[in-house]
Structure formats: structure tokens, C-alpha cells
C-alpha positions as CSV (number, residue, x, y, z in Angstrom):
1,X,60.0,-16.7,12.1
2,X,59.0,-14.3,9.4
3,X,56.7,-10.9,9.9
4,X,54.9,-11.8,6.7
5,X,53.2,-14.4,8.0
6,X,51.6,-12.6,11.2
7,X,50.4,-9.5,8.8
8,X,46.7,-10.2,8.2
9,X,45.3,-8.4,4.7
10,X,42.7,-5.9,5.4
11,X,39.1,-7.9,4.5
12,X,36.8,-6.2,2.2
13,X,35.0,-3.5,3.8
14,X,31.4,-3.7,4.7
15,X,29.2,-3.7,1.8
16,X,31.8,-4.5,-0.7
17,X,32.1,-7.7,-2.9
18,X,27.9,-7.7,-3.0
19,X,25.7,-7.5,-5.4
20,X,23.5,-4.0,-4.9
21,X,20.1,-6.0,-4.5
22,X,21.4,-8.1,-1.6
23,X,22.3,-4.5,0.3
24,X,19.8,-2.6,2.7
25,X,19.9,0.6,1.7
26,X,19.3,0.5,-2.3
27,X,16.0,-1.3,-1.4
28,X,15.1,1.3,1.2
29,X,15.6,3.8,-1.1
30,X,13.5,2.1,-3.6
31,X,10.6,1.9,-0.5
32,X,10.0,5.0,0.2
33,X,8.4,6.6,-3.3
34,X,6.9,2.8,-4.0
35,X,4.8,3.2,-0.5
36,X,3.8,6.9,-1.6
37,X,2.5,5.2,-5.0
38,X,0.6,2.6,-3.1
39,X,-1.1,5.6,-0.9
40,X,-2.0,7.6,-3.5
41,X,-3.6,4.5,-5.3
42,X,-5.2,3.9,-2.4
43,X,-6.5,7.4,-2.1
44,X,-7.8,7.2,-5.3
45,X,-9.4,3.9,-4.8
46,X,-11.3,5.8,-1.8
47,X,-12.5,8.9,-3.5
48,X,-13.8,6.5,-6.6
49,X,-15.8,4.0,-4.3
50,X,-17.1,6.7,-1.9
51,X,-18.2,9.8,-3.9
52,X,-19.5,12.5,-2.0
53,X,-23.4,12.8,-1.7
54,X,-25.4,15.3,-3.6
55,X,-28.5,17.5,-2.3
56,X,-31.1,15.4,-4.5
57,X,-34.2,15.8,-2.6
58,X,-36.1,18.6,-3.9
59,X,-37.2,19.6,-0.6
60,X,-34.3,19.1,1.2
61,X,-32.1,21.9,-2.0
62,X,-35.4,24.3,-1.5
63,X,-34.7,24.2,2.7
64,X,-31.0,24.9,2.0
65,X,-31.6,27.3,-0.6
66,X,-33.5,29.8,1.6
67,X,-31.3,29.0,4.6
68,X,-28.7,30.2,2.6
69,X,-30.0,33.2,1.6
70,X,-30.8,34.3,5.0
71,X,-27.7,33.8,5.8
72,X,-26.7,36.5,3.4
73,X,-26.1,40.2,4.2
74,X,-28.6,42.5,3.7
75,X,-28.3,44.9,0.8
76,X,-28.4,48.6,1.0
77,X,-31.1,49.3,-1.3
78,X,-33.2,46.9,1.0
79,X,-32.4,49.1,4.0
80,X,-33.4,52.2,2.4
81,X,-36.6,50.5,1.0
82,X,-37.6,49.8,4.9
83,X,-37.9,53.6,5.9
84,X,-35.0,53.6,8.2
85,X,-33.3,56.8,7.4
86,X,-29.1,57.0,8.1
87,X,-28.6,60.0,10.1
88,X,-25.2,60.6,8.2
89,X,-27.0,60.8,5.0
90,X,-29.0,64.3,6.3
């Protein structure tokens, strides 16, 4: 018998011999950033049909207006104004 006939040829290893659109990994490559697009458009999408609310209520600005500015620290020329004297300042 002869040896050449029981010697197979190595097949084409995997991946080889196709085209690069009918492989996985070019495609899940190409997934990735696409999805991020589609997100972002769709983050955008959200942000345009639901803008955020404005005070428009004169009443309701005035309320928060003065709530605000209670919130705020008092000065020290408002201190002094009051009559209460520092005793480091003797």
C-alpha cells in the first residue's frame, strides 16, 4: 500500500475561506458602538419630549424665593446691627 494515501491534508482552519460578514466577531465588534449610538439617540429623544418643569406660578417663585433666602447665612453687618456685642471685639 502506499503512505500517501493514509496522509490526510490539514483542513482550513476555523474561520478561514469566509467571507468577513458571515464571521461572529467582525459583527460584534460593529455592535457594540452601534448600541451606544442608539442609547444616546434615545437619551436625547428623552430629554427633548420630557423637558424639565419651570417655577411659572408667581406665587409658587415668590414662596421659594424667600425660602431661599432664609436659608441663607446671616451677614455680619446684620449681627452687629442687632446689639449683640462679640466679646472678642472689646
Amino acid at each position: 500500500m502506499n503512505q500517501h494515501q493514509n496522509v490526510q491534508k490539514p483542513g482550513p482552519l476555523p474561520g478561514q475561506g469566509l467571507p468577513w460578514y458571515k464571521q461572529f466577531w467582525p459583527w460584534f465588534i460593529i455592535a457594540l458602538p452601534t448600541s451606544a449610538v442608539i442609547a444616546s439617540f434615545i437619551s436625547l429623544w428623552l430629554a427633548i419630549s420630557n423637558p424639565d418643569q419651570l417655577v411659572v406660578d408667581e406665587d409658587e417663585y415668590r414662596q421659594l424665593n424667600s425660602e431661599l433666602k432664609a436659608q441663607l447665612p446671616v451677614k455680619k453687618e446684620q449681627k452687629s446691627d442687632t446689639g449683640v456685642s462679640d466679646s472678642k471685639s472689646n
